[in-house]
Structures are given as C-alpha cells and as structure tokens.
N, C-alpha and C positions, 0 to 999 in steps of 0.2 A: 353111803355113810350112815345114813337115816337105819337101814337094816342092822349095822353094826351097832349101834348104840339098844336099840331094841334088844338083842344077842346078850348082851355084854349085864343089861338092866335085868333079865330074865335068867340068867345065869348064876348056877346056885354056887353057894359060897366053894364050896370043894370043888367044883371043876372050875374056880378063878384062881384059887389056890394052886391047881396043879396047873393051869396055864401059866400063870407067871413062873413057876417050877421052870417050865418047858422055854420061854419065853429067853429066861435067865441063862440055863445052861447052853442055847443057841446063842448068846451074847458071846458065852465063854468061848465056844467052839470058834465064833467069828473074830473074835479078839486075837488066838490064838495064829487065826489063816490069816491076821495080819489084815482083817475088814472091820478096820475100825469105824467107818461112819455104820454097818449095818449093824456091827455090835452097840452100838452105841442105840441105834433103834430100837432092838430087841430088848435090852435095859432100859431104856424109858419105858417101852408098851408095857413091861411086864411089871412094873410099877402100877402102871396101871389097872390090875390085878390085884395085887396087892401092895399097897402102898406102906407097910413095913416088913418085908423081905428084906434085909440088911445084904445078903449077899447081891442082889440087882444093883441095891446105891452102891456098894462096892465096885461092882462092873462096871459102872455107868463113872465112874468116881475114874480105873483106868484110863477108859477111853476118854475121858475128858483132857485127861493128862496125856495123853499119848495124841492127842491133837493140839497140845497148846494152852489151854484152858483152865489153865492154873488154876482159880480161883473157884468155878465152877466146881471142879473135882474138887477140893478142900469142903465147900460144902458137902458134899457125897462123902467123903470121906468122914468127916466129923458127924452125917448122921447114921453113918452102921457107928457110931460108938455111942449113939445116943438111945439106940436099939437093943 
C-alpha cells in the first residue's frame, strides 16, 4: 500500500488524468457485464485521480443506485451537475 501511495504522489498530472480516463471506462464496461460492486470500485479509484471527472461521479452515482443506495447516488448524481 505504502508503494501505491508513493506511485500515485509521484505521478504526473497527465498520466492521473488518463488513469482515471481508464479507471472510469472499466467502471463502464463492468456496469454494463452486470459487476456492479467492481464498477462501483473502479469509479471511486478513479476519482481518485481525478476528483472532478463528472463522468466517474456519474458512474459511481449508477452503481449506487443499482445497489440500493439511493441517497448516496443523489449525491453523485447532483455533483456532475455541479461540474
């Protein structure tokens, strides 16, 4: 974990940019296969990248809702509009 953060710290803004890119459209892809808990991972991590990439809270905003989580997605949802 301790390596990961080092990674992540040294990590120029353009390849965090295209990770969460990458990050996001695996979200998509696992949403679609119907893998909501690892889409749901991949939209947070890549959040973590970039933390205003509106289409991630977007993703991250489905899977919430497609687990139940009403309220949680409403948040996500209300912040790609604030994006």
């Amino acid at each position: 974990m301790e390596g990961e953060r080092l990674d992540f710290e040294t990590m120029s803004e353009d390849k965090k940019k295209l990770h969460c890119v990458v990050l996001s459209n695996r979200a998509m892809a696992n949403l679609k296969s119907q893998n909501t808990a690892k889409a749901l991972e991949d939209a947070t991590e890549s959040l973590r990248y970039n933390p205003k990439y509106a289409k991630s809270y977007y993703r991250r905003a489905e899977c919430l809702k497609k687990l139940g989580k009403y309220r949680e997605s409403l948040k996500d949802f209300k912040k790609v509009t604030q994006l």
